[in-house]
C-alpha positions in Angstrom: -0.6 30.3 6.0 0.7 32.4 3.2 1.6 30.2 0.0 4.8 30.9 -1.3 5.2 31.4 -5.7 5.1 27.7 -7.3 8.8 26.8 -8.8 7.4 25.4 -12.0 8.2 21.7 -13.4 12.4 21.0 -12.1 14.5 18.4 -13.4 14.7 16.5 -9.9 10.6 16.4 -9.9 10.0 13.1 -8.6 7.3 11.1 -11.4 5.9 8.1 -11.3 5.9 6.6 -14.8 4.8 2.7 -14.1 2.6 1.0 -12.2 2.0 -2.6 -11.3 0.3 -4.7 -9.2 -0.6 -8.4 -8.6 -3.8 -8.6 -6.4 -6.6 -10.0 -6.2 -9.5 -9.7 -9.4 -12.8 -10.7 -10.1 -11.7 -13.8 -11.8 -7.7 -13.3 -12.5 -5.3 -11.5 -10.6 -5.4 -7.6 -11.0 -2.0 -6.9 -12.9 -2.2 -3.8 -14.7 -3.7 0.1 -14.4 -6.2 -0.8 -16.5 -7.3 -3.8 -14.5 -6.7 -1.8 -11.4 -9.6 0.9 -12.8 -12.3 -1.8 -14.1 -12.0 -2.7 -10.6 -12.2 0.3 -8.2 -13.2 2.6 -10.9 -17.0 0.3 -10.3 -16.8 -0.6 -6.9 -15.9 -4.1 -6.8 -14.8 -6.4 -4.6 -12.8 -8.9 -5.0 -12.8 -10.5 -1.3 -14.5 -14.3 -1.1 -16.0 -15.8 1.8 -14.6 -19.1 3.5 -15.5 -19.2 6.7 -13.4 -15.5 7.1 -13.3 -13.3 4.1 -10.1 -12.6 2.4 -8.7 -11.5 -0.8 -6.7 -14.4 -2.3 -4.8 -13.7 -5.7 -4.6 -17.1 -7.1 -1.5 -16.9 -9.0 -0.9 -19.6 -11.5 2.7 -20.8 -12.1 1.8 -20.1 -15.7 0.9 -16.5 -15.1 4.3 -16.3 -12.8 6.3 -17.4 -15.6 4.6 -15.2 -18.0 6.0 -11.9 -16.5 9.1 -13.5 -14.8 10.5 -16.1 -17.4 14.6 -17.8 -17.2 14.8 -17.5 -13.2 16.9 -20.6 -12.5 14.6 -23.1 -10.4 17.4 -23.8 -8.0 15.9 -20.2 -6.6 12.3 -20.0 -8.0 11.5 -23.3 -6.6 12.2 -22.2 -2.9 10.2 -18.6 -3.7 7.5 -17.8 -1.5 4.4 -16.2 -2.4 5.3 -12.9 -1.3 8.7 -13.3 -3.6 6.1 -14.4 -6.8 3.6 -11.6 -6.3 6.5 -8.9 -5.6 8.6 -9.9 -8.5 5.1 -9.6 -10.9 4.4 -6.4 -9.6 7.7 -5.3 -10.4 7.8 -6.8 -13.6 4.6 -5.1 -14.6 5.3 -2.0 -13.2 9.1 -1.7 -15.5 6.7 -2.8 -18.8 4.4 0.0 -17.8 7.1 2.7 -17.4 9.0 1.2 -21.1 11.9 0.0 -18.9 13.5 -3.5 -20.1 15.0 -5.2 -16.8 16.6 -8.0 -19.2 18.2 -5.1 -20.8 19.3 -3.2 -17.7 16.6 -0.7 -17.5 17.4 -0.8 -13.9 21.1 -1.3 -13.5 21.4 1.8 -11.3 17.7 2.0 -9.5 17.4 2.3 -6.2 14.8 -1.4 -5.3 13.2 -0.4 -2.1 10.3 -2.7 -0.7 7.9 -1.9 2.2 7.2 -5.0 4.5 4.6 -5.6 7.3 4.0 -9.0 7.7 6.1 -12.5 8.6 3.5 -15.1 7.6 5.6 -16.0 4.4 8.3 -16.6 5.8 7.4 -18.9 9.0 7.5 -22.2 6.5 11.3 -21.6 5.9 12.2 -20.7 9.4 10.6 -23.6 10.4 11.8 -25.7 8.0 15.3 -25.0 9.0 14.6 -25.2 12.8 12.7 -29.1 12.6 15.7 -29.9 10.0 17.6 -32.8 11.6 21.0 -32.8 10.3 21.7 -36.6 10.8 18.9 -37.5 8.7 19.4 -34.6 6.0 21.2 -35.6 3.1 23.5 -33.0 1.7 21.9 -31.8 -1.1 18.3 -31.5 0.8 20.4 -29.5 3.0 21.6 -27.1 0.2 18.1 -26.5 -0.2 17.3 -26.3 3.1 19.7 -23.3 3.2 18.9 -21.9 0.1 15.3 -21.4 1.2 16.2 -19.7 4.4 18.4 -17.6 3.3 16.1 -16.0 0.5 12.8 -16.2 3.0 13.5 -15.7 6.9 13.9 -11.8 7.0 11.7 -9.2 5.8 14.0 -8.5 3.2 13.1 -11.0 1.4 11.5 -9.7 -1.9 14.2 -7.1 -1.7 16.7 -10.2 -2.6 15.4 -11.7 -5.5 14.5 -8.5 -6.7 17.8 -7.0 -6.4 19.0 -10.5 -8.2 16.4 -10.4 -11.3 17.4 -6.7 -12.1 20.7 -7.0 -11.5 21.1 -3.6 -9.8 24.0 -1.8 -8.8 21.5 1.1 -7.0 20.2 1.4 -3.3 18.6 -1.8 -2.1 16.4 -2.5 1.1 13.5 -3.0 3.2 11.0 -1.0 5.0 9.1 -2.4 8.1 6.4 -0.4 9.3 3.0 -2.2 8.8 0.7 -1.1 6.7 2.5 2.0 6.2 5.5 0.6 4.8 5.2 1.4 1.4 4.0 4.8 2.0 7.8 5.7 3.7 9.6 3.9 1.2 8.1 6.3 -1.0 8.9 9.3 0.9 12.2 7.7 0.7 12.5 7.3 -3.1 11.5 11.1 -3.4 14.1 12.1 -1.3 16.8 10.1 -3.3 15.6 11.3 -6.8 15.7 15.2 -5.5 18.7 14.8 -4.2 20.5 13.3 -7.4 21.7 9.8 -5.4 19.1 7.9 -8.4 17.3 8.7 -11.1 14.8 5.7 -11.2 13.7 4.0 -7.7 11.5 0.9 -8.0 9.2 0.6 -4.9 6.9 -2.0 -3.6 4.9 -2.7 -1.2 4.0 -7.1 -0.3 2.3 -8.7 2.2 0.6 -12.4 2.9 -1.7 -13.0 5.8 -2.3 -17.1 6.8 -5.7 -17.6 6.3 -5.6 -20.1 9.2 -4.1 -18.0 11.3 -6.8 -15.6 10.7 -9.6 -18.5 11.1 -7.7 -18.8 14.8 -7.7 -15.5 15.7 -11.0 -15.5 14.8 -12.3 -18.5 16.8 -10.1 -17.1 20.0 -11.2 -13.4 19.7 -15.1 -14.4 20.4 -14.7 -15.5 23.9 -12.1 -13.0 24.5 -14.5 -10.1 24.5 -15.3 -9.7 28.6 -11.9 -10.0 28.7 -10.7 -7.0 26.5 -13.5 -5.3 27.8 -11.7 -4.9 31.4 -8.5 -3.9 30.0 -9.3 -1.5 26.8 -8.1 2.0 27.4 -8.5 5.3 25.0 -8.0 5.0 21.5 -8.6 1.5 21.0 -11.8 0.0 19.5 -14.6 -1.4 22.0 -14.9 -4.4 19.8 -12.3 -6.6 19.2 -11.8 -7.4 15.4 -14.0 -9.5 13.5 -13.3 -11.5 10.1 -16.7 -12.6 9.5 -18.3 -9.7 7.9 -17.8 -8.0 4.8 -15.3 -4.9 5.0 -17.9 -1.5 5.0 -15.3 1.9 5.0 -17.3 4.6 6.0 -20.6 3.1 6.1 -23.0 3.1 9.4 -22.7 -1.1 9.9 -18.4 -1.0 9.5 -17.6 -3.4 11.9 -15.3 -5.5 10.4 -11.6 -5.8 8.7 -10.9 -8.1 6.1 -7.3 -8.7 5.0 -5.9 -9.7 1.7 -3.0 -10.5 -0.3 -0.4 -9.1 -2.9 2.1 -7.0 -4.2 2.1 -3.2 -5.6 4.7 -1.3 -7.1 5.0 2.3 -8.6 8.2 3.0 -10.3 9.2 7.1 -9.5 11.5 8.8 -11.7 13.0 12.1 -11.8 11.5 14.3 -14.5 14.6 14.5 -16.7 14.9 11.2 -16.6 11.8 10.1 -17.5 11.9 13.1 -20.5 15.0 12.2 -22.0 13.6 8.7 -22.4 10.1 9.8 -23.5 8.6 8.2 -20.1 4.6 8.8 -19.8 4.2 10.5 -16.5 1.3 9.6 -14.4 1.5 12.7 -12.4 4.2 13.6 -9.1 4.8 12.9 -5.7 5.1 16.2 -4.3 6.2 15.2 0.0 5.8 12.8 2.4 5.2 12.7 6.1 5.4 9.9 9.1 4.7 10.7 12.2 3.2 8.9 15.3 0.6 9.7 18.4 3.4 9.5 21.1 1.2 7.0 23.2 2.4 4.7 25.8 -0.1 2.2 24.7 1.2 -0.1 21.7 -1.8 -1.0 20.0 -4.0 2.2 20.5 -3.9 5.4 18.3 -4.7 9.0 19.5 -8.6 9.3 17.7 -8.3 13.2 17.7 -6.0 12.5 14.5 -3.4 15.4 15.4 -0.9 13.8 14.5 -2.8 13.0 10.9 -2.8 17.1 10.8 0.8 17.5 11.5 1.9 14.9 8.9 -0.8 16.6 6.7 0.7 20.1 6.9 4.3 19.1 7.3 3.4 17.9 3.3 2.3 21.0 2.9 4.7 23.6 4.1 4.5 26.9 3.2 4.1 26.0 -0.5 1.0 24.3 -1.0 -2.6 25.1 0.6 -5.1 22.8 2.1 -8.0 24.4 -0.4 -6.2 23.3 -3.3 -6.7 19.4 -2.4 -10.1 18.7 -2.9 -9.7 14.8 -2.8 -7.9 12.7 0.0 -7.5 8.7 -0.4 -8.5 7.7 3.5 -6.9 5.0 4.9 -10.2 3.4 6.2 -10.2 -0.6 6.6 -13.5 -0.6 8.2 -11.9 -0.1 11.7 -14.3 2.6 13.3 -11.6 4.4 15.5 -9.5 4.4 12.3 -13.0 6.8 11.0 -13.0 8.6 13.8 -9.6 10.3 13.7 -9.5 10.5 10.0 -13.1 12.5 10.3 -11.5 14.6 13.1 -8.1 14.8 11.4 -10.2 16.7 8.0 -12.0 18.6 9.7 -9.7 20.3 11.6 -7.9 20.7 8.4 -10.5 22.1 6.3 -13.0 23.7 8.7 -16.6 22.2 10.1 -17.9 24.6 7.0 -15.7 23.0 3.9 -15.3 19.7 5.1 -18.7 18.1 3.8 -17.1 18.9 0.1 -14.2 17.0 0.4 -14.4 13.8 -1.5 -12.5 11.0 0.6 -12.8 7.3 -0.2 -11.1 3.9 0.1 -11.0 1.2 -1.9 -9.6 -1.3 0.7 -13.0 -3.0 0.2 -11.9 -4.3 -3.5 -9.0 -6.5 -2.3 -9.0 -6.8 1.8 -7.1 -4.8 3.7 -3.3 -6.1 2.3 -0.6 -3.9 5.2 2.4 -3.0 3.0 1.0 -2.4 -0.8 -1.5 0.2 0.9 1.1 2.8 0.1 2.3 2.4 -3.0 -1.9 1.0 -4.1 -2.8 4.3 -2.8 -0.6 6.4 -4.9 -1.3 4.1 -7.9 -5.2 5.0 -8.0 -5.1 8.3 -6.8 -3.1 9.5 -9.9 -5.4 7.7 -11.9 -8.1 8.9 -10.7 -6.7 12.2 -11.3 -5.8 11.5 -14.5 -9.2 10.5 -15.9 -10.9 13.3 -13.3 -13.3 10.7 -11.9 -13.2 9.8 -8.4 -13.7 6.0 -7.5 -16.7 5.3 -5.0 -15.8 3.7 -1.9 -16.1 0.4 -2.1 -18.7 -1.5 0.0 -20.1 1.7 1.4 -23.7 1.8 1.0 -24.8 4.2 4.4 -22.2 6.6 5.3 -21.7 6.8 8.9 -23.4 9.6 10.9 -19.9 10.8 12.1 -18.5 11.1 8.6 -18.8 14.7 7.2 -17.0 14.0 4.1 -18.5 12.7 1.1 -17.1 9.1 0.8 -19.1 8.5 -2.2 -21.0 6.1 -1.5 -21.9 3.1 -4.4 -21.0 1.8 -8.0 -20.1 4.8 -9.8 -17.4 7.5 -10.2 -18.1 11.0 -9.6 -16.2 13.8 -11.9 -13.5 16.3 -9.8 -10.9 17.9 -11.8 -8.1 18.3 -9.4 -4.6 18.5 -9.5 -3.8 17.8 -5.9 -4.4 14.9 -3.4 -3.7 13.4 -0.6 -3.1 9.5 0.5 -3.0 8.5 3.5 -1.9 5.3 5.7 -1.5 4.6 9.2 0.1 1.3 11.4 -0.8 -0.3 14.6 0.3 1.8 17.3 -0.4 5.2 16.2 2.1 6.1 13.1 0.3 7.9 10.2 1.9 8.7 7.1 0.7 11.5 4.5 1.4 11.6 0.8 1.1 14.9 -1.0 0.6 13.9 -4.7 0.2 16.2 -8.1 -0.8 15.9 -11.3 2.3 16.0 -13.8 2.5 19.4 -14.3 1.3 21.0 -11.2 3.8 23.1 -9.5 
């Protein structure tokens, strides 16, 4: 493939100038870039153990109000988790990018939110479906309503979001797993070249029911036979486990472990963020979805051709494969998920230039947490590009025969100077989404 002369910087380069996040820390919730790098830059995790592990963000009502203060309790007293943790994202996100919501810093941004799970809204559908309206009194009824109507869709966050900024811009939700953030951020590039916004706000929230989990759990161990029988290609021989500690990459991966929380990136056209003296973390350069075309809903192709296409789809006729020397995998632990990512890499950089690349997760410092993936991908990719240290993966101690990448394993950073990248995520069912990401003057 022949690469075609680089452009240069353009006005309708699409930057991202804030990020924010509300996860989980080591003994607060991680809110800012700089508690995002104390955290992945060393390898930590930040998933406990209570029977099943999971990354729990333990959000005070005091740190809530902190970051989202005057929201009128006759709405923040029906909010959900997943509204708290995606309006503190957002709210970090628009004070690391020098945007004043209160002021109308976002009056005409496009809000878009990436969605993959329904566990925070089950409490407010059911509420409304037990409700009996004989014994209801009217104004536990107006409550009732209230509730629903800001948490029974996944366009939830996407509400109170829209309400808080008061936003006059593009406004809606993504559903596509754990990839969800990812496409909204394809989407938000596409908006920003095209003129339609100059600033688009995008976020990426998810909460998983720990007891749900604990049930799964408890059902999935005599369910093994079962799944045995059944399995077909592309779909793991061992039914998940919750028990373990999350290991991407390493030789005893054999378990996921989910997590909580809400991460948001706020992309900017270059002009935009120049006339307004916007610090630019560095560029989102394309994006790519595409899925394996199985019949089978669960499984996913494990040659990773479909990675490749969305891979080089990002790349064009502009951009080369040897110029991205660092990828951010995907990995939750899930060995298939290894499998086609190793495949998908090396087909992409040869058997003989593979074992350079550097390609890491950090799923293992907060549990694997569906929608944020995206948008935490992007987040810690640019900053790791911008301090030219690339974060370890985190829990991997033994890389996996079958991984000839460098996942670096450990504690510690390990200097690259790069100026490209790529992120990756993928859903149940075979989708897979690439991200092709620059540094802020990269062309």
């Amino acid at each position: 493939m022949n690469r075609t002369a680089n452009r240069g910087p353009h006005p309708r380069d699409a930057v991202v100038t804030g990020m924010g996040f509300c996860l989980p820390g080591p003994t607060r919730p991680v809110f800012t870039p700089e508690d995002l790098w104390s955290v992945a830059s060393q390898g930590v995790s930040c998933i406990a153990h209570d029977d099943v592990y999971y990354g729990s963000v333990q959000l005070t009502d005091q740190m809530f109000n902190d970051r989202v203060p005057d929201v009128p309790p006759f709405f923040s007293n029906h909010y959900t988790n997943a509204h708290r943790f995606g309006l503190v994202s957002m709210a970090e996100a628009c004070s690391d990018a020098g945007l004043d919501i209160q002021a109308g810093g976002l009056a005409n941004a496009a809000l878009l939110v990436g969605r993959g799970g329904v566990d925070a809204n089950v409490d407010s559908y059911l509420s409304i479906l037990r409700a009996d309206a004989q014994a209801t009194s009217p104004m536990d009824a107006m409550e009732l309503f209230v509730a629903a109507e800001q948490a029974v869709s996944p366009s939830d966050v996407a509400l109170v979001q829209g309400a808080l900024t008061r936003s006059s811009g593009p406004c809606f939700t993504v559903s596509c797993g754990c990839a969800s953030s990812a496409v909204q951020i394809g989407i938000a590039r596409q908006m920003i070249a095209a003129g339609q916004v100059d600033i688009a706000v995008v976020t990426g929230v998810d909460i998983f029911n720990v007891q749900l989990i604990r049930n799964i759990q408890r059902l999935l161990r005599g369910a093994q036979s079962t799944y045995d029988a059944i399995r077909s290609d592309g779909m793991p021989s061992l039914l998940p486990s919750f028990d373990a500690l999350m290991r991407p990459y390493d030789r005893r991966a054999d378990c996921i472990n989910h997590g909580e929380g809400s991460a948001t990136v706020v992309m900017e056209s270059r002009e935009s963020a120049d006339r307004r003296g916007g610090h630019s973390y560095g560029q989102v350069l394309a994006q790519a979805t595409t899925r394996d075309g199985l019949a089978n809903p669960l499984a996913c192709d494990d040659t990773g051709s479909q990675l490749v296409t969305a891979v080089r789809r990002c790349l064009a006729d502009r951009w080369q494969i040897d110029q991205v020397p660092y990828v951010h995998g995907g990995s939750d632990g899930n060995v298939v998920v290894t499998a086609f990512e190793a495949n998908a890499v090396t087909e992409l950089y040869g058997p003989a230039h593979v074992q350079d690349l550097l390609m890491t997760s950090q799923e293992g410092c907060f549990g694997h947490n569906g929608a944020p993936a995206g948008c935490l991908g992007v987040a810690l990719t640019l900053l790791m590009m911008q301090t030219a240290e690339v974060c370890p993966t985190t829990n991997c101690e033994q890389p996996a025969e079958n991984v000839p990448f460098d996942p670096v394993p450990g504690t510690q950073t390990r200097p690259l100077d790069f100026d490209y990248a790529f992120s990756f995520n993928y859903q149940v069912g075979g989708v897979k989404s690439a991200i092709l990401l620059g540094s802020p003057e990269a062309s």
